[in-house]
N, C-alpha and C positions, 0 to 999 in steps of 0.2 A: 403871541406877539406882545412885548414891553415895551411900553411906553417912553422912550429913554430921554429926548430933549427935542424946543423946536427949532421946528426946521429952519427956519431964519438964523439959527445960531452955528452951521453950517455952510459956510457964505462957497460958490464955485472956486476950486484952487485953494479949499482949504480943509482941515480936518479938526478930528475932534475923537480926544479919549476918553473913554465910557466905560466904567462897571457895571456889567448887569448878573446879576448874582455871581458869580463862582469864575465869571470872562470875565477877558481885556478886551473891548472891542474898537478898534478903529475906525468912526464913521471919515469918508471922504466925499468929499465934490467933486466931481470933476470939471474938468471947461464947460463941458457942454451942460452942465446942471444936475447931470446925472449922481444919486446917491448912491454910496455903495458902504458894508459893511464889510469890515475884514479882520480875522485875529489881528492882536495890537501888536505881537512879539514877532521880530525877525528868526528866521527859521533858520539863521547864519548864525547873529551875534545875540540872538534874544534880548534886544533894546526893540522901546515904542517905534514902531512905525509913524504912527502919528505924529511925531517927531519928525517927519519926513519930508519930501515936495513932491506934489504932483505935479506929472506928468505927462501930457497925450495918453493918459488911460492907464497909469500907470503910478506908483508912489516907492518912491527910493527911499532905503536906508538909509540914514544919513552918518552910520558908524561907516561899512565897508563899499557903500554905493550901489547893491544890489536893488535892483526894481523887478517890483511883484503888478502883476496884470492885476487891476482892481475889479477886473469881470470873473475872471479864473483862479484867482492868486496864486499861478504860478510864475518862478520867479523867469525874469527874461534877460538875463545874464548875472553871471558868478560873482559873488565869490555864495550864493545861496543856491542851491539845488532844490530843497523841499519847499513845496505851495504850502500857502499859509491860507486857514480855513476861511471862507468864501461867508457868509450869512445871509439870511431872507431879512430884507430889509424893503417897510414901505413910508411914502408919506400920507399921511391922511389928517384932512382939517387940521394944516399948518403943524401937526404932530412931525412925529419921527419913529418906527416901531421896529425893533430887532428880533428876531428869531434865534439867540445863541444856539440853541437845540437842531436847527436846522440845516445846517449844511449844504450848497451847493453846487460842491466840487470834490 
């Protein structure tokens, strides 16, 4: 796990684009507080997601309007068909820590 940013700087309903070595990572909030990391490139237009708005669990595209499940990142209508890679991500003592290597989906 990498240590990427804290966690206060991740506000609910909101994101945040991260390099950690060799990724794009897109961390997001969701409403309910919940973190989540997910590749940053749409699997449609390959623009930052993080660029996007979250939604009921969910964060749109904001090139072609496609939204990617932020539990599963697969996408949950078109104009994208491919999930976009999922990460282990936790918060620990106000931290923020990513798994790029990890995958889980």
């Amino acid at each position: 796990m990498i240590d990427v940013a804290a966690a206060d700087e991740v506000a609910p309903g909101a994101t945040m684009r991260i390099e950690v070595g060799e990724f794009e990572v897109c961390l997001a909030r969701d409403s309910d507080g919940t973190l989540h990391a997910i590749d940053d490139l749409c699997t449609h237009g390959e623009v930052s997601l993080a660029e996007g708005e979250i939604e009921d669990g969910t964060i749109e595209c904001w090139l072609h309007g496609s939204q990617f499940d932020l539990n599963t990142g697969v996408p949950v209508n078109p104009p994208a068909f491919e999930p976009v890679a999922v990460y282990d991500c936790k918060e620990i003592a106000g931290r923020i820590l990513v798994d790029p290597t990890t995958t889980l989906n």
